[in-house]
N, C-alpha and C positions, 0 to 999 in steps of 0.2 A: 504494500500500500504506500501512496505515495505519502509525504509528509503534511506537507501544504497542500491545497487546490482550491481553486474558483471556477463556481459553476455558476454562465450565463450572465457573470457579474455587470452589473449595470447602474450607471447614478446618470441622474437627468435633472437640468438646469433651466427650469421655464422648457423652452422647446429646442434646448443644446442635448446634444448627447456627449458629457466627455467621458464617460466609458460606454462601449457599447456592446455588451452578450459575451464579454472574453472570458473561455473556458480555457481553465490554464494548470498543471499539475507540476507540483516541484518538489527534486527526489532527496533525500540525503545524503550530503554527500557531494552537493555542485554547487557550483555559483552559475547565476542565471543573471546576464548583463541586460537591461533593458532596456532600449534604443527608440531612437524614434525623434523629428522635430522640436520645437518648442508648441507648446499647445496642444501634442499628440496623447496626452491622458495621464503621461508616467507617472505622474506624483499623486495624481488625481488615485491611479490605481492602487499606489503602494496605503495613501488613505481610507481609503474602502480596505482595505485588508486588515491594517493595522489599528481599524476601529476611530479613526478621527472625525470620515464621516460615516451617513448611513446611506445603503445603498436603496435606490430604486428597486431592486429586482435583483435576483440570484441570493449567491449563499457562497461562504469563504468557511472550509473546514479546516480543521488540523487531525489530522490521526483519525479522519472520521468524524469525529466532533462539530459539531455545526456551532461558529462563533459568530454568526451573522447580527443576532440580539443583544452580543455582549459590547459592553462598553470597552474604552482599549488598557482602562487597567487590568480589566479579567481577562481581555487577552493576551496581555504582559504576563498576569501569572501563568496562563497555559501555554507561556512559550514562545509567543511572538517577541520578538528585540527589534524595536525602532528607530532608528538616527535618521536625525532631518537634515537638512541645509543647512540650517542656522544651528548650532549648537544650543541641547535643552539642559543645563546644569545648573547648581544651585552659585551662582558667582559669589556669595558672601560665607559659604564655609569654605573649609580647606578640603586638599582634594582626598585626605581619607576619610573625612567626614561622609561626602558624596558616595564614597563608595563602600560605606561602610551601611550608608542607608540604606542603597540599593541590594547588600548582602542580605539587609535585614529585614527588609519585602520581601524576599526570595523563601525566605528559611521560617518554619515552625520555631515557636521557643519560650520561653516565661514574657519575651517583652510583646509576644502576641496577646497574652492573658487578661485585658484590661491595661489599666493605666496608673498601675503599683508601681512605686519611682524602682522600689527594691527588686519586682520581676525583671521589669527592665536592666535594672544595672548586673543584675546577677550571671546571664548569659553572653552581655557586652563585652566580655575578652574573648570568646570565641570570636564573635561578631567583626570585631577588631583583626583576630589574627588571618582571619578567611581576608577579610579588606586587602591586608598586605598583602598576602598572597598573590591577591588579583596585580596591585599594583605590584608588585617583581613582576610576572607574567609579560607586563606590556612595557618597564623598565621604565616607571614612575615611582619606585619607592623612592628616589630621593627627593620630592618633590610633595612628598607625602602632607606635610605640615602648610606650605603654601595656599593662600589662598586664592580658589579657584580664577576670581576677577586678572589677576596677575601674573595669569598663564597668559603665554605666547597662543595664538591660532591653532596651531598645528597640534601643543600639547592639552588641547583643549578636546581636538578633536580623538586624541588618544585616548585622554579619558573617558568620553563618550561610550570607547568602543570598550574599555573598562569597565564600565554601567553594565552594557548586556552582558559582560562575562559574568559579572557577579549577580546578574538576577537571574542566571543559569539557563537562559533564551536557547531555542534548539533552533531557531530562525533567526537569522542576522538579515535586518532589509536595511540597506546602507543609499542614502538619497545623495548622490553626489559627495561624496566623501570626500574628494580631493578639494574642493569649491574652496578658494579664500586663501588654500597654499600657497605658499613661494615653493622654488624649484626645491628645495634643502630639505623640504617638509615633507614633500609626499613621498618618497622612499618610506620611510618610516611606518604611514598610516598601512601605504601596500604591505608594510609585511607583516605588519597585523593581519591583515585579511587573508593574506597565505597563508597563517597559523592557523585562524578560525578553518581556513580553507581544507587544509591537512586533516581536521577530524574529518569521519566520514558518516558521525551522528549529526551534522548539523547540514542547514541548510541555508543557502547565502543567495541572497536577490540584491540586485546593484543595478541603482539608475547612474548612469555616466555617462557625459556627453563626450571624455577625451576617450578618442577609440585607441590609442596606446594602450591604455588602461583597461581598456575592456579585451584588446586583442590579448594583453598578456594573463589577464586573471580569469576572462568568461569558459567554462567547459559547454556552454548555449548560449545564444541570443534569441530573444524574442522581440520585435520591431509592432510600438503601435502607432499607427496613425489616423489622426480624425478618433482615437477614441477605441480604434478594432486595431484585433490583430490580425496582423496582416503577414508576417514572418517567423516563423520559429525553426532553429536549428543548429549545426554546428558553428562555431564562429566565422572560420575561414570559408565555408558556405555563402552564408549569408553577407557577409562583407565582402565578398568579391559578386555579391548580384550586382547589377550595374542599375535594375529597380529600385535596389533599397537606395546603393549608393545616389543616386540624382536624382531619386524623391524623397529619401530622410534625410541623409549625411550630405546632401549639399553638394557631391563631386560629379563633376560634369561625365558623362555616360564615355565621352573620350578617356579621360582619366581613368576610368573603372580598365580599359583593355589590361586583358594578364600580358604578361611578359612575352609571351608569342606574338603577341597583336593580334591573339583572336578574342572571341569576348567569352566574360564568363558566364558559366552557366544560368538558369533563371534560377530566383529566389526560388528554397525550398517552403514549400506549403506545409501547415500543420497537419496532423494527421485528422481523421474523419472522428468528430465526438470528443476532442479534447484528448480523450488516453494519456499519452504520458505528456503531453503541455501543449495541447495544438488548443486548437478553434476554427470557427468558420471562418473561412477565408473569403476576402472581400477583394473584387477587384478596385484598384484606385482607377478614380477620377479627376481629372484636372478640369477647374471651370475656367470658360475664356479669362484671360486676365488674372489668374489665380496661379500665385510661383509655383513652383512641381515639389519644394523642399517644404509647402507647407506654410509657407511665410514665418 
């Protein structure tokens, strides 16, 4: 069974569709790069999933479980892990504090029992030494004490990915991860995501617009546009349709020829029913006067 899936998923805005019927299943054990325009749904998507908004129509499971109703903290406890654009932390404590919270959402214990000053403090050096843990892991214990406002971008965004380690997330949804870095910075974040990448109980979904970054970290891409999807497959696939390229990624269909100077293949279609991450495939349309990239 797969981990993740959305079946049919859909959200409608007055008479916009920016998701439309995307049936999509995600395994553990991959990272799945999500491509597409600006405007083409991505983030709209990864929010219908991760509970921010509520959907129109369909249903987002985990393990089977239907989290459609739940709000996105009780899909936080069942497993979902969220990072946005913007970094979500708490900037006026320090940064074990933050992660010591997030250990302490995650886990049963006396400081769940009510609101006994002594329940709570009683379990608090566990609570503590799991924190550290996390922070060695991503090579933030020295930084431990600091408070969060007076992190650098980059060690901002480490910590983030800190957060879902320690609310023990089996879903890592990463929304532009690299966004806001200088060149020095995102080495760093990538090879967190290689680690998370290395287990093969988790599962990693990544909107990224720099396709370096997706050529090197995606085992699939999936391409929406207007809202549908419209591509699912291997990277090197899909990146070399000369469809996706000069109607998502902007590159002119000359530029797509492979090194022979023949062209590449067409975009691979998802499979029939969703199964292991397809959907209904939609042919695109360009309206007169309407760029091909989507605008």
């Amino acid at each position: 069974m797969s981990l993740l899936a959305t079946q049919d998923l859909t959200i409608r805005f007055g008479g916009h569709v920016a998701v439309d019927n995307v049936t999509c299943a995600f395994a553990p054990g991959t990272l799945t790069a999500i491509v597409g325009p600006n405007g083409a749904g991505k983030t709209t998507y990864f929010n219908l999933i991760s509970g921010q908004l509520k959907a129109s129509s369909g249903a987002v499971t985990l393990d089977g479980r239907d989290l459609s109703g739940r709000s996105p903290s009780e899909r936080t406890r069942a497993g979902l892990g969220r990072a946005f654009q913007l970094t979500n932390l708490f900037p006026r404590l320090t940064v074990l504090e933050n992660v010591r919270l997030a250990v302490q959402a995650s886990r049963a214990g006396k400081h769940r029992r009510g609101l006994n000053l002594w329940s709570i403090w009683s379990d608090h050096g566990e609570l503590l030494a799991r924190a550290r843990q996390v922070l060695q892991e991503v090579a933030m214990q020295a930084k431990a004490d600091e408070l969060v406002a007076n992190l650098p971008h980059g060690d901002q965004r480490k910590l983030e990915v800190a957060l879902l380690m320690a609310l023990e997330s089996r879903v890592f949804m990463f929304d532009e991860p690299t966004a806001g870095m200088n060149v020095a910075e995102v080495p760093v974040i990538l090879d967190l995501i290689r680690k998370l990448k290395s287990d093969p109980t988790k599962t990693i979904l990544l909107v990224e617009h720099k396709m370096d970054v997706v050529r090197e970290l995606a085992d699939r891409i999936i391409v929406l546009h207007n809202g549908a999807l419209v591509a699912d497959g291997e990277p090197a696939e899909v990146i070399a349709s000369p469809i996706v390229q000069e109607a998502y990624l902007g590159v002119s269909a000359q530029a797509a020829l492979l090194e022979d100077g023949t062209p590449p293949p067409p975009p691979p279609t998802p499979p029939p029913g969703g199964g292991g991450g397809g959907g209904k495939q939609k042919k695109l349309k360009t309206k007169p006067g309407q760029p091909k990239n989507g605008g």
